[in-house]
N, C-alpha and C positions, 0 to 999 in steps of 0.2 A: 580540959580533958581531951579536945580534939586535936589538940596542940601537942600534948604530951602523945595520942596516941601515934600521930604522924612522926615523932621525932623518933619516936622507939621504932617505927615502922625502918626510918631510911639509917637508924644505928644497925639492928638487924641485915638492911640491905649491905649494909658498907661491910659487913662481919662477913654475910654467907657470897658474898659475887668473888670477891678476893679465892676463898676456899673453893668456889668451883672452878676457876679459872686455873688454881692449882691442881686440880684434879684432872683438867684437860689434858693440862701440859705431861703432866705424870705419864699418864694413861697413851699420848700422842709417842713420849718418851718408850715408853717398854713397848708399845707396838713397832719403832723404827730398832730398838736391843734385836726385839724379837725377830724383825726380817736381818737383821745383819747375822744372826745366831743362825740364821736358815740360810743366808748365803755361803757363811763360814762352813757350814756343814756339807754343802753342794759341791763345795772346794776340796773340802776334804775325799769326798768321792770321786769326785774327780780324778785326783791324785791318788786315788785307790787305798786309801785310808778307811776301808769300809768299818770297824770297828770304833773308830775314834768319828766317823761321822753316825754311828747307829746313837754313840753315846751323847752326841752333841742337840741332835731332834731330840731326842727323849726328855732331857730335860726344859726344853722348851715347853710350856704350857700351850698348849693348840687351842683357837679359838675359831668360830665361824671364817672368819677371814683368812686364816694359814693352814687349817685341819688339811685342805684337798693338798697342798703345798707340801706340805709336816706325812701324809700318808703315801703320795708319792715318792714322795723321796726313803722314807722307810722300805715301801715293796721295793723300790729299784736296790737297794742297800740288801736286802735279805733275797731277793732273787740273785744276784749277783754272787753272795755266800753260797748258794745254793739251797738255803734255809727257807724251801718251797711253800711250806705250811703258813710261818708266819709272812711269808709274802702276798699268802691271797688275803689271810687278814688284813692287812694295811692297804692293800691293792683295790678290793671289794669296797672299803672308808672311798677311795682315793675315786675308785672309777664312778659312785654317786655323787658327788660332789665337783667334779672337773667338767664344765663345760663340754658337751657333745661336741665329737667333729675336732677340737682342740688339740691338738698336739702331745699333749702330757694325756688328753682320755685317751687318746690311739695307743701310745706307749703302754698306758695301763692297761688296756683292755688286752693289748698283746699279750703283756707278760705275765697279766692273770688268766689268758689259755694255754699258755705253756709252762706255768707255773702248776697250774688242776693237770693238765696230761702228763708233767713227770712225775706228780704224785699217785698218778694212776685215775684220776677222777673224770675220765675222759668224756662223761656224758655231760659233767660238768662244762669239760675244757670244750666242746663244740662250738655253741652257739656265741663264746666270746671267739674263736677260730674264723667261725664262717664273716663275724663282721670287718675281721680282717680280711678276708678272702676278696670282700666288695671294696675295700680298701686299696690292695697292692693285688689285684686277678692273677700276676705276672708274676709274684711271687712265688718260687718254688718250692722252696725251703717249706712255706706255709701252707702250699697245695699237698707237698705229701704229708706233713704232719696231720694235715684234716683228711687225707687218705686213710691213713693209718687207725686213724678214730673211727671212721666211717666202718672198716673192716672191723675192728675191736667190736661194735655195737654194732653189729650185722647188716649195716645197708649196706649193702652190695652196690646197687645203682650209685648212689653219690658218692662213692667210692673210684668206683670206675670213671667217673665225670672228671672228679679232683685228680685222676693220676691225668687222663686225657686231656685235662689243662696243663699240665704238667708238660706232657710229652709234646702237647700240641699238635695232637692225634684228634679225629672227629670218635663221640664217646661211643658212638654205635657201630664203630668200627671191629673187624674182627682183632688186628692191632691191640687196642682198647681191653677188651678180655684175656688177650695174653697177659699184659703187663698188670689187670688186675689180679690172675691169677700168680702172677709170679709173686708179688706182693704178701695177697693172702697164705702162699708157701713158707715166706720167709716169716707169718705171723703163726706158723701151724695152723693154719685151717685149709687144710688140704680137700677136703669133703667139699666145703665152699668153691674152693680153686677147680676141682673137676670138673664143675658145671661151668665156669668158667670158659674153661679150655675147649669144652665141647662145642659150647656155642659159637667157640672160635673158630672152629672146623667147622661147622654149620655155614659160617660165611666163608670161609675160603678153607676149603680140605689141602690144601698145599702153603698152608702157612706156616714157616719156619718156629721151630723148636716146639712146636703145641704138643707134637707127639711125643719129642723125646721129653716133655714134663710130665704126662702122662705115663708114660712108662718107665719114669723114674721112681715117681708115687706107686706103678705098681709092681716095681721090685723091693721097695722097701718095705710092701705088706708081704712080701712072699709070692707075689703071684708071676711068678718068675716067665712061664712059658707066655703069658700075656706080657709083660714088660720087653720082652724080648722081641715079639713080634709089632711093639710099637716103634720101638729105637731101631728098628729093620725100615718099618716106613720111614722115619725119619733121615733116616742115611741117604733113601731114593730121592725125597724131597731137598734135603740140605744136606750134601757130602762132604763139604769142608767145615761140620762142626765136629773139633775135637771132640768135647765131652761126651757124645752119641756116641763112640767108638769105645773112650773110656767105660761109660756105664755097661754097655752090651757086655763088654773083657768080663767087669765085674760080676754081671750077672751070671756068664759061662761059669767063672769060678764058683760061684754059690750050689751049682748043680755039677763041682767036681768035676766038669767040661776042658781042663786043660789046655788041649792039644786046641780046642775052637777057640778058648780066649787069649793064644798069644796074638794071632793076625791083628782082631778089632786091638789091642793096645799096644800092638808096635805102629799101630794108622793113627793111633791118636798120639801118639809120639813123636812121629814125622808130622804131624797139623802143629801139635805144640807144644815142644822141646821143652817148653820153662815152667811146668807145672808136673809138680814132685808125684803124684796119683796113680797116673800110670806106670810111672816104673817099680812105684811098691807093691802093686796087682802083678805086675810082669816077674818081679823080684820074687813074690810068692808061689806062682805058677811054676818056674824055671826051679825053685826047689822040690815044691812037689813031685817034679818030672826027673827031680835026681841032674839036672845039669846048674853044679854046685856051682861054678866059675862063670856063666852067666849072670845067676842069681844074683852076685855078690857084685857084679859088677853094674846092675840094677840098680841093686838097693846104696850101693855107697852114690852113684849117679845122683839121688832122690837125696842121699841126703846131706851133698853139697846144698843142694834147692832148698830144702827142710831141713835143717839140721836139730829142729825138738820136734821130730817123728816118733811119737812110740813105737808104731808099728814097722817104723824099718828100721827101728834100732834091736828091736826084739827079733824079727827074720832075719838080719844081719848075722842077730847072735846065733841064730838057732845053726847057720849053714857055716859059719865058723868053727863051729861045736862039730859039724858033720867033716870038717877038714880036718880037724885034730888041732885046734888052734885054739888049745883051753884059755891061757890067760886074755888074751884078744875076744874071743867069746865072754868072759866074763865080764868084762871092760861092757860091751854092747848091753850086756842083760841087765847090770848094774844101771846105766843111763836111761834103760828103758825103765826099769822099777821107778826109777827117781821121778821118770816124766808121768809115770801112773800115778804113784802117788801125788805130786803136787795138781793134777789136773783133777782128783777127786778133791783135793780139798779146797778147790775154787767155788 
């Protein structure tokens, strides 16, 4: 019986060592398919093939050992589409699983904060931001985008830091506050931007363009006899900036001032001959004032420079209309319509 029971024991052995030994080999097999299927893919991207390498991973079965591999390469493939959503899902797989510090988690971690900030997810997109920031410090591209964040979700301070790495300005500079503030402008937080600007003046009251931002914001609320006498300091302070001359013209016009805002926008004309603004301000003034052949030789000036001007294709028409130059008038007013309409429908 002991005989028989060892003989069954080593038939048994001779039956199942054969079968796992094939299972090895199987198993060693599709895992070497499966990285050639993930190189093939990589190629493909490479090659810009993004669609033919989205479809190549997916059918790969991912396992512990290729998932960080297989979801890297997905987010890089759907960020690259611009198909932001599903890039932080793969990306999010991709960046728990890839070694810290590693090449492919840096890459991830990248393009999963710029992936949540184009989706708008910005409190999201930070703190993968800032570990870029300890990353590439020198990076600017990544200093304003985490600017930008900072301003989005109201820090102000870190906001200001990341442009002053930027500019490679000291952050507590008066400097430093302008260019935050100008930032915050072009984000619409102007209210934020005020205090900005002030504090900028607080450090140096002759710091260039603080006032005329300041009295740009407060011509655009209306408050015209204030904006007016800020772009007045500002001229004293910085006399060779166009745009202070342009905006005061502007603001003359808004209180029907005429005759006071041809000078300020014939000065910002001689500062700077290639920007169409002033002469469509001056082109409107010079008709208001009834000198027609001025006007017109304004606004076509403008809109050699600008030529999808509404508004100086529409004064054009209007002081054509005043020459008796109906079809040529129509011809203007028509182009203007045209440029109205398609600019509302953007």
């Amino acid at each position: 019986m002991k005989l028989l029971g060892s003989s069954a024991f080593l038939l048994v052995a001779l039956v199942i060592l054969p079968a796992a030994a094939q299972t090895e080999q199987a198993l060693s097999a599709k895992t070497q398919s499966d990285s050639s299927a993930i190189e093939q893919a990589e190629s493909l991207l490479d090659a810009g093939k993004i669609d033919a390498a989205i479809n190549a991973l997916t059918a790969i079965s991912q396992s512990e050992s290729n998932e960080a591999r297989i979801s890297h390469l997905l987010g890089l493939a759907y960020y690259q589409k611009a198909d932001y959503a599903r890039a932080v899902g793969h990306l999010s797989v991709a960046t728990k699983r890839a070694p810290e510090g590693s090449r492919q988690y840096r890459q991830d971690v990248q393009m999963l904060g710029l992936s949540h900030y184009l989706l708008g997810h910005i409190k999201e997109a930070i703190p993968y931001l800032e570990q870029v920031k300890n990353w590439a410090p020198d990076n600017v591209e990544m200093a304003y985008t985490l600017g930008i964040g900072y301003i989005q979700t109201h820090d102000l301070d870190k906001a200001r830091e990341s442009f002053a790495r930027m500019f490679s300005i000291p952050p507590g500079s008066a400097s430093a506050y302008l260019i935050n503030a100008q930032m915050m402008i072009r984000q619409q937080f102007e209210e934020f931007a005020e205090k900005e600007l002030q504090k900028a003046l607080e450090l140096d009251p002759k710091l260039p363009q603080a006032n005329y931002l300041l009295g740009e914001m407060a011509i655009y609320r209306a408050n015209l006899e204030q904006g007016i006498e800020l772009l007045k300091r500002e001229i004293a302070i910085n006399p060779g900036f166009a745009m202070t001359y342009y905006m005061l013209g502007e603001a003359y016009t808004r209180q029907l001032k005429w005759d006071e805002a041809v000078a300020p926008l014939q000065e910002s004309i001689w500062l700077n001959p290639f920007f169409s603004g002033p002469y469509i301000v001056l082109g409107k003034v010079y008709l208001k004032k009834g000198e027609l052949g001025n006007a017109e030789s304004m606004l076509r000036r403008a809109l050699k420079m600008d030529p999808n001007n509404f508004s100086g294709h529409y004064l054009l028409g209007q002081v054509l209309q005043r020459t008796n130059r109906a079809e040529a008038a129509k011809k203007e007013l028509e182009i203007a319509d045209s440029l109205r309409t398609s600019s509302e429908k953007k």
